[in-house]
C-alpha positions as a printed Julia matrix, in Angstrom:
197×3 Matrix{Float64}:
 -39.61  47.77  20.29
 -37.38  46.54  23.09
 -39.24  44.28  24.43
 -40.0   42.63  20.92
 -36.34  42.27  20.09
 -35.46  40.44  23.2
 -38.74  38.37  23.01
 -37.69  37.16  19.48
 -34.22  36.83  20.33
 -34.95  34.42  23.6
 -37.71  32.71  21.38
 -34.71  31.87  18.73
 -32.14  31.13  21.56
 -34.46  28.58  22.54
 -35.31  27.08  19.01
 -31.93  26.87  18.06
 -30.19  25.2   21.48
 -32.77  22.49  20.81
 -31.53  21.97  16.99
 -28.14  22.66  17.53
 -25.51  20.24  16.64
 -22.54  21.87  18.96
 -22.93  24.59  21.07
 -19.99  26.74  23.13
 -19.54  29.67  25.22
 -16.73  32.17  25.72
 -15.36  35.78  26.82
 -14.0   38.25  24.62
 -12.57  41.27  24.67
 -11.47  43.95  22.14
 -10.04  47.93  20.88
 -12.48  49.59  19.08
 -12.86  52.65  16.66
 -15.91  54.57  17.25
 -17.65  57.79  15.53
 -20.44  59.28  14.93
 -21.67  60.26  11.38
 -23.15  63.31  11.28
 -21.89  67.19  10.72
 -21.82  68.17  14.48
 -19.07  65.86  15.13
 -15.62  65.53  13.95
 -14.46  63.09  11.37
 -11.96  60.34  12.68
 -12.66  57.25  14.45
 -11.4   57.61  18.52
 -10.32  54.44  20.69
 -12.57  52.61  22.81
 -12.67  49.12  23.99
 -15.53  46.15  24.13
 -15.74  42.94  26.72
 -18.29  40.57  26.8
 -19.53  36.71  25.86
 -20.25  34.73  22.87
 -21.68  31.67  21.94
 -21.14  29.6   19.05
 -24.41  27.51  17.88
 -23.25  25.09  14.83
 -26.48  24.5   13.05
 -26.15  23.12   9.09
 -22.62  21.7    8.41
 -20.75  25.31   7.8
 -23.72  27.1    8.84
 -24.32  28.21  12.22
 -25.01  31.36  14.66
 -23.02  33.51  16.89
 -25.08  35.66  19.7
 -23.16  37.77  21.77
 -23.53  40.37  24.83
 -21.38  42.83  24.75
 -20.49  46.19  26.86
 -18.87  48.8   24.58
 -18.11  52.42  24.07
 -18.56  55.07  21.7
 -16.09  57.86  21.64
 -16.66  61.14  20.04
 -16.37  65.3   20.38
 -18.27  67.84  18.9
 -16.75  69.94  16.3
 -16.15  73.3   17.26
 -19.07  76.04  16.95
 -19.46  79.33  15.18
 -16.72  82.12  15.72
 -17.04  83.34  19.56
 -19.69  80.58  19.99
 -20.09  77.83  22.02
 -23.16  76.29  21.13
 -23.64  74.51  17.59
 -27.14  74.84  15.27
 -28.2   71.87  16.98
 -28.11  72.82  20.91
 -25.08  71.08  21.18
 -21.71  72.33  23.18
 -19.23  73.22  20.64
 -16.12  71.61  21.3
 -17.2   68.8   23.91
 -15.94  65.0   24.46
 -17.79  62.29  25.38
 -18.45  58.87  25.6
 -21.57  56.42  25.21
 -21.92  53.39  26.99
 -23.69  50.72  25.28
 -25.23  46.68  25.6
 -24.47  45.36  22.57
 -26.55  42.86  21.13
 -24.94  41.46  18.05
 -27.0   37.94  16.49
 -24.66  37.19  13.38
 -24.7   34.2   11.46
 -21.72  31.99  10.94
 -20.24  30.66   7.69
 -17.36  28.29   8.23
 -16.01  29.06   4.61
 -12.48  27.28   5.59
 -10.86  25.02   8.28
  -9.72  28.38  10.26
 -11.93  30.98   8.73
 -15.34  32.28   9.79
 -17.48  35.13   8.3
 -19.49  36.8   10.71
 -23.08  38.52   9.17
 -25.89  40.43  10.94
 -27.86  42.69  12.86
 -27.11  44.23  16.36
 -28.89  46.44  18.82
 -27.38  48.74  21.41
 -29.08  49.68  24.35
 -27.84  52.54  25.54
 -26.5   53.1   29.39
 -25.69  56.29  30.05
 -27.78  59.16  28.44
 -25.16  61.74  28.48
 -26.82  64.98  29.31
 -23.71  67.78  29.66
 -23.91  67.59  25.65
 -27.26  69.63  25.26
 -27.27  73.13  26.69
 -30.78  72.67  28.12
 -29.68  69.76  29.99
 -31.5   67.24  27.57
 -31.11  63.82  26.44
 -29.1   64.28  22.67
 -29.3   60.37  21.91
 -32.06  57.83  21.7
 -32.18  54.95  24.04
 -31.79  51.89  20.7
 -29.2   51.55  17.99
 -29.66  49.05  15.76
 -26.54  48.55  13.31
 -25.45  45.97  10.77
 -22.25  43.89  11.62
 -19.87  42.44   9.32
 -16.45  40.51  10.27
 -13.7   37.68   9.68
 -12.92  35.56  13.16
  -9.44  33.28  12.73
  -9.93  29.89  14.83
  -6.83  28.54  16.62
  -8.13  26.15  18.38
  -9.94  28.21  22.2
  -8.5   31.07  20.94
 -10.4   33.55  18.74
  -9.15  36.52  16.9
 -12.0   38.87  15.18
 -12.05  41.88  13.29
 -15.48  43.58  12.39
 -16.72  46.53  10.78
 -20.35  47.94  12.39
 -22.61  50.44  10.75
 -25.63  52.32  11.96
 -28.21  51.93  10.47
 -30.72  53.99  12.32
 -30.5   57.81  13.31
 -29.42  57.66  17.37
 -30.01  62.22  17.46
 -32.75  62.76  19.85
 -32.42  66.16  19.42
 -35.01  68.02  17.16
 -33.68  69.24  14.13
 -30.76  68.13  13.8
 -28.66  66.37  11.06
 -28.91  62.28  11.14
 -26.24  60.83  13.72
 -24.8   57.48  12.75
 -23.01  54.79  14.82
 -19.89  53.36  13.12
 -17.21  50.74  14.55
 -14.11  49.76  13.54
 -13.58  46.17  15.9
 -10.18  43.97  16.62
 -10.14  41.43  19.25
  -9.37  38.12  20.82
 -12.0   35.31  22.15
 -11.0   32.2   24.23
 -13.46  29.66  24.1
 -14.42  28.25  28.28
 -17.19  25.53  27.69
């Protein structure tokens, strides 16, 4: 699956740099809400961060496309377990933080809907980096290795400088761990851009 993602995203990296009518790079960097969905974690979004690069690919008039790479962080704990127990229905620790590292690969598309305005629209995959194993009593793996989401988001434009706020939402179950309740990515994003080239 992986390897089909990235193939089809280099394959339309390629197709559109060649159509493109303006084409820039740039850094950005950002606070994030994170959670997980799911009823073996507690409700609330917890702070995280995100850094990375963009490009901007203006294809059609308003129309264009925005690929990123991103490295960002999910937050979470575990709610706490049974009375006198420290192990949840799932093989979980009761009452345990963590965090998930991810590469983010958002591909949105761009909609220049006013002089300053841009909506932001599309899919993303996370590849995750750390496989945090001090969750699972047994010493397992509790998350898969993907998460695809869907991204949605308004970026201002003042001139190099780029202010974004998003809203990301799994849209896959990330529990590797049998029998358990679906696990859901979500994150609240605010951030600033600067375009470089």
């Amino acid at each position: 699956m992986k390897k089909l993602l990235m193939s089809t995203l280099a394959v339309l990296a390629i197709v559109v740099s060649i159509s493109a009518q303006s084409f820039s790079l740039g850094i950005k960097a950002g606070a994030i809400g994170t959670k997980i969905d799911g009823q073996d974690f507690q409700t609330g979004y917890n702070l995280s961060y995100q850094g990375g690069a963009f490009a901007e690919v203006d294809l059609l008039g308003k129309i264009g496309i925005q690929p990123e790479l991103l490295f960002s962080q999910t937050s979470s704990k575990t709610v706490s377990g049974p009375t006198n127990g420290t192990t949840l229905a799932s093989g979980l620790n009761a009452n345990t933080a963590f965090t998930l590292s991810y590469l983010s690969i958002p591909v949105l598309l761009r909609y220049n809907f006013a002089k300053l305005f841009t909506l932001n629209l599309g899919p993303q995959y996370g590849i995750l980096l750390n496989k945090n194993t001090n969750l699972q009593t047994n010493g397992k793996n509790a998350f898969k290795s993907g998460d695809l989401s869907g991204v949605v988001g308004l970026q201002v434009h003042l001139s190099s400088l780029r202010v974004y706020g998003r809203y990301v939402f799994g849209l896959n179950n990330v529990s590797d761990v049998a029998n358990s309740s679906s696990w859901k990515n979500q994150q609240l994003e605010l951030g600033v851009g600067i375009k470089v080239l």
